[in-house]
Steps between C-alpha positions, in 0.01 A plus 500: 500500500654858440524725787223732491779782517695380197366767200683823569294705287733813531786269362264375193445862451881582452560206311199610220600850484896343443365295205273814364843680525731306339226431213496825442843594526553224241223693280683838544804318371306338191349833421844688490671235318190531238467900485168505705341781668644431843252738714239170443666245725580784736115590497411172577752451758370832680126395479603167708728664767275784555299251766241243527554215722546197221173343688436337136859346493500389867150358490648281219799373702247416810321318205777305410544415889172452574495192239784325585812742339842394633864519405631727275257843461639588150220422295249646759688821528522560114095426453438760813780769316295455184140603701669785593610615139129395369306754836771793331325418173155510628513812740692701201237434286235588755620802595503554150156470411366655855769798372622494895757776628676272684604142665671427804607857529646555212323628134370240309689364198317642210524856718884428520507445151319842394722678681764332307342685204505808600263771326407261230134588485465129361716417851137368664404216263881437398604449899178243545671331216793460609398368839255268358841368290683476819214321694476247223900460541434432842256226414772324230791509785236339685425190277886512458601457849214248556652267203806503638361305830665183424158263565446144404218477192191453698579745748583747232181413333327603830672770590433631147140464492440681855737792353277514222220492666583747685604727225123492310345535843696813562386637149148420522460691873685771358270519172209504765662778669525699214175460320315485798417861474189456375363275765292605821692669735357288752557180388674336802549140298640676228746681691597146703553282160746780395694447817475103458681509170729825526638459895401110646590296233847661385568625898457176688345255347706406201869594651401274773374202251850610285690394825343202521513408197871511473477244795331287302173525681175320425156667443390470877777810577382689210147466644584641842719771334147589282304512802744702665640734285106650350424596816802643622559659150209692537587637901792596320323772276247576681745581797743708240164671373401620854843647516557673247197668577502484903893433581570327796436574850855518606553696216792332291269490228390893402074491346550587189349632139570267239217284495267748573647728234474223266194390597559146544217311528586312818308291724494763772375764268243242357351445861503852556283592181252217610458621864471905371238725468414746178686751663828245576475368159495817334801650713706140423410562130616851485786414712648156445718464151589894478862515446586842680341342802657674840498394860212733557256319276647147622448563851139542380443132323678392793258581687276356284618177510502513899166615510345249267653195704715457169796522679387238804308285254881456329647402830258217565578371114856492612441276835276266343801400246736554726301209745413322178899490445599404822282214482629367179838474667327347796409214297768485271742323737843640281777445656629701776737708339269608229182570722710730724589677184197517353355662824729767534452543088129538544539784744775642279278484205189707665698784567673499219501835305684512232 
């Protein structure tokens, strides 16, 4: 039996953002040697130390643990590196088409690269373009690096289909995201199957069915890791909507305006709309989505959402997965090791925010 305090987390951590650097070192070296633009790799290698926690790429070596992994963590690693190239891909291209100011601090790519252009008046569409080139760069280095994971046929062959998987679910929840404009407003269900195929699926549940996978697991693991990772997936937005909106109590996380100024159609927002008045629906409508959106006017659908019960109603979604989670793992009977993990993963994951 492994010792339940055998998966130093902070040490998988180090060792994936090693292997993202030395991939990417050996990219800046291929570029040079070629005559390519070298700001890309550096662009990409900014976006991934600029923060995040790698919860994608450590969920996926608890995975491997949790079915059985042992020995040599090569393979494992290079599958969780790869997750972590493939998220750079997808939150580019988000932040792309929700034209966000900003990520983890720092200006969004396409914003970096229009300010690489200068006074070009075409420097808006051209500097989408070029991070939607970069994004998709990001995706590539991420089928690369997952090739190169040195797996036995059938294992490949399963790792492989979960990847892919993964990738159409990701691009179907984002196409829902973006052409959802013209739904209700209100539609809570609508706003939840966006979150099951954008954030549960690629967040938890597939790294962790990746990990196993490369252990060689059966379907009864990729079952529990199905039951588990929907509805932590989902605590996992709904937590990150509530702060961007809210921030947190102890106030590490600052509210803030980007959803609101983009009007994201979020679950929160969609219980709110359902709960309001005329006179709250009207003030959302005139308020929610406007781009020059200040803290004056956000204090006030704050206060919305408290008064409706949006804002509780949220918080009770979030401990009914949260218990529904915690039972799963109850049941599951992983080993030691890997349930600790897992535990400290699931509380890692509902704060996450970022």
């Amino acid at each position: 039996m492994v010792d339940a305090q055998a998966i130093d987390l902070g040490a998988v951590q180090r060792q994936v953002d090693a292997m993202l650097e030395d991939f990417l070192a050996e990219k800046t070296r291929a570029a040079a040697g070629r005559g390519h633009p070298p700001e890309v790799v550096q662009t990409v290698r900014d976006f991934l130390t600029a923060g995040g926690k790698r919860i994608r790429a450590l969920l996926c070596v608890v995975g491997w643990h949790a079915a059985g992994g042992g020995g040599e963590t090569a393979s494992v690693l290079r599958v969780a590196a790869s997750l972590e190239l493939f998220v750079a891909f997808a939150l580019i291209h988000d932040d792309i088409m929700d034209d966000s100011t900003s990520r983890r601090g720092r200006p969004a790519v396409h914003r970096v690269m229009r300010a690489r252009l200068g006074a070009d008046e075409r420097a808006e569409r051209l500097g989408a373009g070029g991070a939607l080139l970069v994004g998709n760069l990001a995706l590539m280095w991420a089928q690369e690096l997952l090739h190169t994971a040195r797996l036995d046929p059938e294992r490949q062959r399963l790792v492989h289909e979960l990847y892919d998987a993964m990738l159409e679910e990701v691009m179907y929840g984002q196409y829902l995201d973006v052409m959802g404009t013209g739904r209700e407003a209100d539609d809570v269900e609508a706003a939840l199957r966006i979150i099951r195929y954008k954030t549960a699926t690629a967040t938890i549940e597939r790294p962790l069915q990746l990990g196993a996978a490369v252990a060689g697991t059966g379907a009864a693991v990729l079952d529990v890791f199905t039951r588990l990772g929907l509805p932590l997936g989902e605590v996992f937005q709904l937590r990150d909507d509530l702060l961007d909106v809210f921030g947190s109590p102890d106030g590490a996380c600052a509210p803030g305006l980007s959803d609101l100024r983009e009007g994201k159609r979020t679950v929160l927002l969609a219980l709110c709309l359902r709960r309001a008045d005329r006179a709250q629906r009207e003030r959302l409508g005139e308020l929610v989505g406007r781009a020059d959106l200040g803290e004056r006017e956000a204090a006030e659908i704050r206060c919305i959402l408290q008064a409706t019960g949006a804002r509780e109603q949220t918080e009770r979604l979030i401990t009914s997965r949260y218990e529904q989670v915690l039972e799963v793992l109850d049941r599951a009977g992983l080993p030691p090791a890997a349930d600790r993990a897992l535990r400290g993963l699931v509380v890692t994951a509902t704060q996450y925010t970022s």
